[in-house]
TORTIPA-890804 format. One record per residue: residue in three letters; x, y, z of N, C-alpha, C, O in turn. Coordinates in Angstrom, 2 decimals. Layout:
N
+------+---------+---------+---------+---------+---------+---------+---------+---------+---------+---------+---------+---------+
| type |      nX |      nY |      nZ |     caX |     caY |     caZ |      cX |      cY |      cZ |      oX |      oY |      oZ |
+------+---------+---------+---------+---------+---------+---------+---------+---------+---------+---------+---------+---------+
|  Ala |       X |       Y |       Z |       X |       Y |       Z |       X |       Y |       Z |       X |       Y |       Z |
...
+------+---------+---------+---------+---------+---------+---------+---------+---------+---------+---------+---------+---------+
***
This chain:
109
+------+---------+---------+---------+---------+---------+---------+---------+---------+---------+---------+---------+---------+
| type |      nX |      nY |      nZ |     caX |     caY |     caZ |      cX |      cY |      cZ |      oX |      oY |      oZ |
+------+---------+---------+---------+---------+---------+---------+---------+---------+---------+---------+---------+---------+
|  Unk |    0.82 |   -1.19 |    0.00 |    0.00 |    0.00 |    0.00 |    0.87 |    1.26 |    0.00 |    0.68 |    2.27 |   -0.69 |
|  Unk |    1.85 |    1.04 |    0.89 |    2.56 |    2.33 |    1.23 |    3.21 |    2.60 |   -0.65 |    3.00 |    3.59 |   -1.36 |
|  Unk |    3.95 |    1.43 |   -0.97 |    4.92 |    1.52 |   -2.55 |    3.83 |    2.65 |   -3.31 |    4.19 |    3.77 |   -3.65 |
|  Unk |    2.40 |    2.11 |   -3.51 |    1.57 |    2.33 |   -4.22 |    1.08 |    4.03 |   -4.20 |    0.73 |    4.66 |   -5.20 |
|  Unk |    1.16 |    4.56 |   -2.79 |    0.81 |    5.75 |   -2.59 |    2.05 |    6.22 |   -3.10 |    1.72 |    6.50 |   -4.26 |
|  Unk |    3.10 |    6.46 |   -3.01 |    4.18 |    6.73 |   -3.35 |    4.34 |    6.62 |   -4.56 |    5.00 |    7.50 |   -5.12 |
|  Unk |    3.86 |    5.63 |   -5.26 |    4.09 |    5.80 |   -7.46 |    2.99 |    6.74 |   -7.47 |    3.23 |    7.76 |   -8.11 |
|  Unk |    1.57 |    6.63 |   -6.81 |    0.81 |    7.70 |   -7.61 |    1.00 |    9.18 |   -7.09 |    0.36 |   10.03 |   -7.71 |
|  Unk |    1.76 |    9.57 |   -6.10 |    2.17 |   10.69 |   -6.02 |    3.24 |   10.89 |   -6.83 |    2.91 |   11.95 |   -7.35 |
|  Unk |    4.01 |   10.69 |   -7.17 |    5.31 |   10.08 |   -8.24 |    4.51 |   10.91 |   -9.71 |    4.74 |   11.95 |  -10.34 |
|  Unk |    3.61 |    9.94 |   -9.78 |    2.94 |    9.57 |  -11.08 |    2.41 |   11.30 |  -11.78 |    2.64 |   11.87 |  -12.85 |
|  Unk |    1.49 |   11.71 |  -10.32 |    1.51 |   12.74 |  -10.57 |    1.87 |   14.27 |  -10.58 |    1.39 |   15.24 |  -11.17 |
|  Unk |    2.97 |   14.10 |   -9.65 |    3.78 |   14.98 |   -9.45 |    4.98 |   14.98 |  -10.99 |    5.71 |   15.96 |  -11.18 |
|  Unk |    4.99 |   14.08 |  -11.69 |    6.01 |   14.28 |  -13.34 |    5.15 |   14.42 |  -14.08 |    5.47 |   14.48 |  -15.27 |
|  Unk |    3.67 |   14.54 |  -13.71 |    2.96 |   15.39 |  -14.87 |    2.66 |   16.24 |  -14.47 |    1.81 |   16.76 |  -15.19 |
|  Unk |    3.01 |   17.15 |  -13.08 |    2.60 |   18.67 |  -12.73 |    3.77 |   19.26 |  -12.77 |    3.64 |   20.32 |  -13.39 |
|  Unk |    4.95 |   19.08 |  -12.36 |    6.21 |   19.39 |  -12.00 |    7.39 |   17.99 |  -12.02 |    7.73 |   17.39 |  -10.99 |
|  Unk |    7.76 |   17.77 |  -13.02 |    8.99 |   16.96 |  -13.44 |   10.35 |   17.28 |  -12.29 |   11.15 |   16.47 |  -11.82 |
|  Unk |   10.27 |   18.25 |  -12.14 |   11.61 |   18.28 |  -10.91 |   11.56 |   18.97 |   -9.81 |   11.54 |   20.15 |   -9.48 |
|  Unk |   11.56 |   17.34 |   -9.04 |   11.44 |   17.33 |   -7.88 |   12.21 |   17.66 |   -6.81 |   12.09 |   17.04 |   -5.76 |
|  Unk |   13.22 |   18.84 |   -6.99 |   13.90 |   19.59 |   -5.97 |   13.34 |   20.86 |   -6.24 |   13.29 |   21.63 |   -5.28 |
|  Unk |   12.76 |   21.37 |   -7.71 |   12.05 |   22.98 |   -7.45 |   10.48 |   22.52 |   -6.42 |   10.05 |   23.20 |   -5.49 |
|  Unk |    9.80 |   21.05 |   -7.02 |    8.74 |   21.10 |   -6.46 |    9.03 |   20.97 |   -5.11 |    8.16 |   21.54 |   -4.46 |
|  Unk |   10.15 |   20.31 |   -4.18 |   10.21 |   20.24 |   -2.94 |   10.62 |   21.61 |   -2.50 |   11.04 |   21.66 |   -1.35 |
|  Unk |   10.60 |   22.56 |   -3.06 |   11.12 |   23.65 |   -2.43 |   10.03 |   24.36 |   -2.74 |   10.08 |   25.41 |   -2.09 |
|  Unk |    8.68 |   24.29 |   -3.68 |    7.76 |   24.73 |   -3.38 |    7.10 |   24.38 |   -2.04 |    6.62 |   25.38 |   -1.50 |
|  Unk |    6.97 |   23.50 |   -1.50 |    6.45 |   22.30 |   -1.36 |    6.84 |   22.44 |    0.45 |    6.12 |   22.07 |    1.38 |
|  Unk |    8.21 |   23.11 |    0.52 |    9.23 |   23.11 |    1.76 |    9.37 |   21.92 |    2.46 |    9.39 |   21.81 |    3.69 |
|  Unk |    9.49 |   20.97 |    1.61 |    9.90 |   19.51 |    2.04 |   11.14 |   19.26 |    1.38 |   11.65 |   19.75 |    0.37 |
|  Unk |   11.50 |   18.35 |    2.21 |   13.08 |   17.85 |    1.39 |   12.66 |   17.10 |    0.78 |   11.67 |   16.38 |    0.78 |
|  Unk |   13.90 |   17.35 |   -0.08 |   13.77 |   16.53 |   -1.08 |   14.17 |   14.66 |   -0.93 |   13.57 |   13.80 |   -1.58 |
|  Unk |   15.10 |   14.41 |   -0.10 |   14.95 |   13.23 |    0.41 |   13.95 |   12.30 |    0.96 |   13.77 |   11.09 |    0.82 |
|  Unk |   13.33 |   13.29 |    1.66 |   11.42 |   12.68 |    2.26 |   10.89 |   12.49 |    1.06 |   10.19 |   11.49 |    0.93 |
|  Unk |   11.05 |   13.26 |    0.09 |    9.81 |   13.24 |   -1.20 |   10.20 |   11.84 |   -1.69 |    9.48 |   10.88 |   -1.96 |
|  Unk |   11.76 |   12.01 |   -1.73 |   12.14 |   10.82 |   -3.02 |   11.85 |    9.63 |   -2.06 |   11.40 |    8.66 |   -2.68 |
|  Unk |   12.01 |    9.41 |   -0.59 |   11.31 |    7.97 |    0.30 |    9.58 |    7.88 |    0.24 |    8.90 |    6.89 |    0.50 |
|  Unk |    9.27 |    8.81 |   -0.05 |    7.66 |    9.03 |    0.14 |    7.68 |    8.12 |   -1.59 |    7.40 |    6.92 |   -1.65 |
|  Unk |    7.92 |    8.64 |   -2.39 |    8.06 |    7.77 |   -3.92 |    8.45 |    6.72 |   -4.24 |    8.00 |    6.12 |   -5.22 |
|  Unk |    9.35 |    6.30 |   -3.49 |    9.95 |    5.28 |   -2.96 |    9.44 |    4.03 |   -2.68 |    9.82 |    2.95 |   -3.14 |
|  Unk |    8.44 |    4.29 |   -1.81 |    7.45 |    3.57 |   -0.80 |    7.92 |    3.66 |    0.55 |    7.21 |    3.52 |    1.54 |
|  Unk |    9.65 |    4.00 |    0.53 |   10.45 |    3.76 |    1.97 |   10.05 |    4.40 |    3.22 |   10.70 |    4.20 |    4.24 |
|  Unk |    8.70 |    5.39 |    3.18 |    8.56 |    6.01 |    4.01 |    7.26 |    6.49 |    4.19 |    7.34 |    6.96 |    3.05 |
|  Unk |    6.04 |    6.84 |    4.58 |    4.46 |    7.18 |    4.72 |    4.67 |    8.47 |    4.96 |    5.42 |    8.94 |    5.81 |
|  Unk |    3.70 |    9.28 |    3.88 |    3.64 |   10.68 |    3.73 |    2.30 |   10.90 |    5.18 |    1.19 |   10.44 |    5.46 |
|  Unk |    3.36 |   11.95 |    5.80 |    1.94 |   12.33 |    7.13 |    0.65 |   12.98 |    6.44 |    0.65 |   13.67 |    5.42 |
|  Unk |   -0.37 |   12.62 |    7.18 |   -1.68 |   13.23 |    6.89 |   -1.98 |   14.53 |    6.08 |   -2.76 |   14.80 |    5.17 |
|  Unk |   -0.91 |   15.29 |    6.89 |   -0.87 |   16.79 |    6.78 |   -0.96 |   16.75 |    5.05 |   -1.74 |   17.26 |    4.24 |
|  Unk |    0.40 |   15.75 |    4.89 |    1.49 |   15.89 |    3.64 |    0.69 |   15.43 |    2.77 |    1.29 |   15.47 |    1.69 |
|  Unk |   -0.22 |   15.07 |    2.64 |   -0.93 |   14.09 |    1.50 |   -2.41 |   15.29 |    0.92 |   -2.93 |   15.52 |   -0.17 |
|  Unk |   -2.70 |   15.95 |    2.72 |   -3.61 |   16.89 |    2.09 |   -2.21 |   18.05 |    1.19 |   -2.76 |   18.11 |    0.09 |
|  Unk |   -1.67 |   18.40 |    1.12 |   -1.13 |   19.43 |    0.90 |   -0.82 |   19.12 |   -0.99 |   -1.04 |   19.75 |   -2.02 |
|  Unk |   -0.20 |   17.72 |   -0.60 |    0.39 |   17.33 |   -1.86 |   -0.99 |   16.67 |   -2.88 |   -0.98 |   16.08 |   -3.96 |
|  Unk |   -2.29 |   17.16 |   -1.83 |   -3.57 |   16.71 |   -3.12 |   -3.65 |   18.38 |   -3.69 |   -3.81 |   18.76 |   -4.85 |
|  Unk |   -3.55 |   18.87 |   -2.92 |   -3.87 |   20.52 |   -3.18 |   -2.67 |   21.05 |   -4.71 |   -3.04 |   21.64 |   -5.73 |
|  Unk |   -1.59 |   20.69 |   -4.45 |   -0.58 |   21.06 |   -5.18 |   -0.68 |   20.11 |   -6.30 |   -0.55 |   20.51 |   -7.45 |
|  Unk |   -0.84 |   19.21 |   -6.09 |   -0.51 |   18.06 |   -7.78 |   -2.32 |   18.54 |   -8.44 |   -2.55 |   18.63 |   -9.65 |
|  Unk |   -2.97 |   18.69 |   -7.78 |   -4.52 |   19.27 |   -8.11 |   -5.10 |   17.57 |   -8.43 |   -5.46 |   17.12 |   -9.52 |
|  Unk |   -5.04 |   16.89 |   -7.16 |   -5.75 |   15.29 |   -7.22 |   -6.15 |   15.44 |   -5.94 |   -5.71 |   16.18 |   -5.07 |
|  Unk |   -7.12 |   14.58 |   -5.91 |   -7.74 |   13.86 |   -4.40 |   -7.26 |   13.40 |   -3.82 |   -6.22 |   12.84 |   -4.19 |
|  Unk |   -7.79 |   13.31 |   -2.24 |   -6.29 |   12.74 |   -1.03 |   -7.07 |   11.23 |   -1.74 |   -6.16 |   10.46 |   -2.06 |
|  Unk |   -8.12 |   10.77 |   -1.97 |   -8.48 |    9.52 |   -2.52 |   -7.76 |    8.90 |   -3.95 |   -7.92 |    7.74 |   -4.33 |
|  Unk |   -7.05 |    9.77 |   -4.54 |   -5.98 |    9.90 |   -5.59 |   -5.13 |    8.76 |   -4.88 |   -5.17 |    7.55 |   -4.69 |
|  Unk |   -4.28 |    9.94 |   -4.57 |   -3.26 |    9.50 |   -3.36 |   -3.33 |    8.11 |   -2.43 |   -2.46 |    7.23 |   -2.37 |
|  Unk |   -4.59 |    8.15 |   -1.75 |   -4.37 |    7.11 |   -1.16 |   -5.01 |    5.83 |   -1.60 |   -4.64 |    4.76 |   -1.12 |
|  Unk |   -6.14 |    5.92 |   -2.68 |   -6.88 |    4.59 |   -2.69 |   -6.53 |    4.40 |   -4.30 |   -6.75 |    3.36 |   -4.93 |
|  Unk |   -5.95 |    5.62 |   -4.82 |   -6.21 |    5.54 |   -6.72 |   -7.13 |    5.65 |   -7.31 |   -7.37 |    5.14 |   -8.40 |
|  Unk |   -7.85 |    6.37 |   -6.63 |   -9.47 |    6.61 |   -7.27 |   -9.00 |    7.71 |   -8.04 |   -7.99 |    8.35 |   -7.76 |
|  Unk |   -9.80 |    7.93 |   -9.08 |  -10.33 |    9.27 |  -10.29 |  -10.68 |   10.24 |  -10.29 |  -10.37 |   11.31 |  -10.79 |
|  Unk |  -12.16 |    9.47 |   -9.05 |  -13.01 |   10.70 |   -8.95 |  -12.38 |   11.92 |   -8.26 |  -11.64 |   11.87 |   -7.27 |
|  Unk |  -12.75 |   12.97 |   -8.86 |  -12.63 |   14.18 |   -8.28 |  -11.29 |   14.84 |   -8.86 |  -10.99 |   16.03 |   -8.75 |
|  Unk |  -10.55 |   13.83 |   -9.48 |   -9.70 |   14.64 |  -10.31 |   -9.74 |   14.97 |  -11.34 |  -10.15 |   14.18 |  -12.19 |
|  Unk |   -9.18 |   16.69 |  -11.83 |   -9.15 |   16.99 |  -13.02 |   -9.50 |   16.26 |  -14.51 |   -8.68 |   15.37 |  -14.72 |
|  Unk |  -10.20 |   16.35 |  -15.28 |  -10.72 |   15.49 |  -16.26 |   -9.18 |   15.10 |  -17.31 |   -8.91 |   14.05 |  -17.88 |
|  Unk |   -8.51 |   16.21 |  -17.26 |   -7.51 |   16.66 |  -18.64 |   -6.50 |   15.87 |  -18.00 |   -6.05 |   14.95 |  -18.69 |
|  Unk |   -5.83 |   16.06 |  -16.36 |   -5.11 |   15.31 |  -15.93 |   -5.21 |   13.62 |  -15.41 |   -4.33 |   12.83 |  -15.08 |
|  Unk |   -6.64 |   13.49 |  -15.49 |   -7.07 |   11.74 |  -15.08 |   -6.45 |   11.15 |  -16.41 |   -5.86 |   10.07 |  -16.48 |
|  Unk |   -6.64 |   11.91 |  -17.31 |   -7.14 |   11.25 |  -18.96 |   -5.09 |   10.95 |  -19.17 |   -4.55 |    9.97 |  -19.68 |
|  Unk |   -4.35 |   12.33 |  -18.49 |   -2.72 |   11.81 |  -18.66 |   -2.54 |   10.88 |  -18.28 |   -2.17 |    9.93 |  -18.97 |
|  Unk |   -2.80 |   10.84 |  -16.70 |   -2.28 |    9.92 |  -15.85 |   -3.14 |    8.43 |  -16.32 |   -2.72 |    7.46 |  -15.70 |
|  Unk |   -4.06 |    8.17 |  -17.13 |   -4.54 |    7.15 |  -17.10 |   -3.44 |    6.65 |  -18.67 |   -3.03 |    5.49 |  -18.79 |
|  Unk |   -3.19 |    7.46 |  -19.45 |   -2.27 |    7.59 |  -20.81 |   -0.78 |    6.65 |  -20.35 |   -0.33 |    5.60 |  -20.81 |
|  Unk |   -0.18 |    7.75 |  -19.02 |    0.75 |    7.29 |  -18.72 |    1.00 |    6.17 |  -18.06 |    2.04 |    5.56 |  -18.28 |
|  Unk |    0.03 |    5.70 |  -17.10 |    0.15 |    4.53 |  -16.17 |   -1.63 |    3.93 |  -16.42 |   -2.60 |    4.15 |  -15.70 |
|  Unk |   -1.55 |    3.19 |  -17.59 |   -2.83 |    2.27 |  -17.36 |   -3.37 |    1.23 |  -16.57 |   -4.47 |    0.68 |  -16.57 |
|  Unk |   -2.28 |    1.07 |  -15.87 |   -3.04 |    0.47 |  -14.60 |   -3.91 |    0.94 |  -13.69 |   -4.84 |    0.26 |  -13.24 |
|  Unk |   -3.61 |    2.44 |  -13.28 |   -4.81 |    3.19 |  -12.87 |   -6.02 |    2.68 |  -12.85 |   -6.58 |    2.37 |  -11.80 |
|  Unk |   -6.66 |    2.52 |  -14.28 |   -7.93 |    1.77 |  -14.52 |   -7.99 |    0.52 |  -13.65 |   -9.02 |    0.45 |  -12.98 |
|  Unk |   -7.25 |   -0.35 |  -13.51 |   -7.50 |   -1.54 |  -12.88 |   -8.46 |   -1.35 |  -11.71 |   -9.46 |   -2.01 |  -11.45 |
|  Unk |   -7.85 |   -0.11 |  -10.93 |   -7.68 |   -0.23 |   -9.42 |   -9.60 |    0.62 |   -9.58 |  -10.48 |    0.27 |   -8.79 |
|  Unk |   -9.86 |    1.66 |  -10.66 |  -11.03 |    2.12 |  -11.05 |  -12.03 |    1.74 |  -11.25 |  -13.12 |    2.20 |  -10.92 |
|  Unk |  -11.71 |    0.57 |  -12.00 |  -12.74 |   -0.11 |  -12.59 |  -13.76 |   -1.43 |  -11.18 |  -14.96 |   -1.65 |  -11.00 |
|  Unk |  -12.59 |   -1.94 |  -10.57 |  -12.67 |   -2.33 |   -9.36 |  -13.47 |   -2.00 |   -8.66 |  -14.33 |   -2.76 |   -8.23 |
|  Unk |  -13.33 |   -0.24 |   -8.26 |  -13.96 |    0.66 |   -7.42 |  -15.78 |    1.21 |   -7.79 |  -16.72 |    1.66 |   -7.13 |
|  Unk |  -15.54 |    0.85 |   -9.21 |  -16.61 |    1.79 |  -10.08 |  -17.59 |   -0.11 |   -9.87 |  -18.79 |    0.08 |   -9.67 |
|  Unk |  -17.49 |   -0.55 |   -9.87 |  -18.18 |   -2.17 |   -9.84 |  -18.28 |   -2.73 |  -10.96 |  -19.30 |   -3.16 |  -11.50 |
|  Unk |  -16.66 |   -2.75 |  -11.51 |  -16.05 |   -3.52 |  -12.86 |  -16.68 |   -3.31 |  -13.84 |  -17.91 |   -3.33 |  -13.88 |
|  Unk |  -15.75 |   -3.01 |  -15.00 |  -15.98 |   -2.88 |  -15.95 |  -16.66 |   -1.66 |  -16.78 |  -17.20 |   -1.65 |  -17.89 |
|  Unk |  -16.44 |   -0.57 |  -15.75 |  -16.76 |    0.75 |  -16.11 |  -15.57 |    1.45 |  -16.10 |  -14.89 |    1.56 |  -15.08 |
|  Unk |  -15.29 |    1.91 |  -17.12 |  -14.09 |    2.67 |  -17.57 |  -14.01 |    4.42 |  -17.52 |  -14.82 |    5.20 |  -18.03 |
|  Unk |  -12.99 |    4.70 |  -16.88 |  -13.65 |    6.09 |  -16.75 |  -13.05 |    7.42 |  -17.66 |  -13.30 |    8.62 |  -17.57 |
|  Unk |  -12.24 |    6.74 |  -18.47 |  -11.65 |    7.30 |  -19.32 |  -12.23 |    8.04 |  -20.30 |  -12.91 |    7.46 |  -21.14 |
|  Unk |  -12.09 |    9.22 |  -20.35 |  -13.02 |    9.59 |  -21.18 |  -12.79 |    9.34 |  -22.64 |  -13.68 |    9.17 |  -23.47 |
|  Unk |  -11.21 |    9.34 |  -22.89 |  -11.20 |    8.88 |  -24.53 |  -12.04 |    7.58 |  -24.68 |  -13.18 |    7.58 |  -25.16 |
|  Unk |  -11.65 |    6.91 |  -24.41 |  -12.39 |    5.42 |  -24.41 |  -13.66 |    5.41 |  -24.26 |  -14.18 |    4.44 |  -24.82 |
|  Unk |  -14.71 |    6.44 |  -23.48 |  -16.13 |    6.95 |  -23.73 |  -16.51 |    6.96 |  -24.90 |  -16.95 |    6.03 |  -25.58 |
|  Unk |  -16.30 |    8.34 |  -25.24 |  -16.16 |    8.99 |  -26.09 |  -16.01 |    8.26 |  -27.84 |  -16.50 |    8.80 |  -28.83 |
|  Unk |  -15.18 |    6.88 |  -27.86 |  -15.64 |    6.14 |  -28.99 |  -16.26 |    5.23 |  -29.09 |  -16.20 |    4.35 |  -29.94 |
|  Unk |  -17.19 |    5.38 |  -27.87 |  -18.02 |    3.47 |  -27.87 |  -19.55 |    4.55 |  -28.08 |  -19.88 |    5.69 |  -27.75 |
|  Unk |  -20.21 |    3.30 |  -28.89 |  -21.44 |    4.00 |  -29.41 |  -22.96 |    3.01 |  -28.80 |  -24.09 |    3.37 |  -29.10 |
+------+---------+---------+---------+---------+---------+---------+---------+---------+---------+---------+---------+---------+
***
């Protein structure tokens, strides 16, 4: 669980900000915590997860469970581009086999 929170903050922190010593200095975290938080080596505190939903512009349910909902449409649709496993964990949640992608909507008739 912990690895997992850590790739999708990962995941979406290199599609908001690719480098992760300007974003940790937005951020006023080190950059060592960030890269164990990505890691899995380490659990982002409560605080840190609301902060880092606010800044990557995702849900602390992003973050912690891999859910969709509630995130940005333009950025679900990257992050689902870049890491299609996403869907797995969605489709799961949504009661299988509902896809939430909107490209993939969008051509079924």
């Amino acid at each position: 669980m912990q690895k997992m929170i850590g790739k999708r903050i990962q995941w979406a922190r290199l599609l908001v900000e690719p480098n992760r010593a300007a974003f940790c200095r937005d951020l006023r975290v080190d950059r060592t915590t960030l890269q164990k938080i990505e890691d899995g080596d380490r659990s982002p505190t409560v605080f840190l997860v609301v902060e880092l939903s606010h800044r990557l512009c995702v849900s602390t349910d992003y973050i912690l469970k891999g859910s969709l909902m509630g995130v940005d449409g333009e950025l679900a649709a990257r992050l689902i581009e870049a890491h299609p496993e996403i869907l797995d964990h969605n489709r799961t949640a949504m009661g299988g086999g509902t896809d939430p992608s909107p490209r993939r909507r969008a051509g079924k008739k």
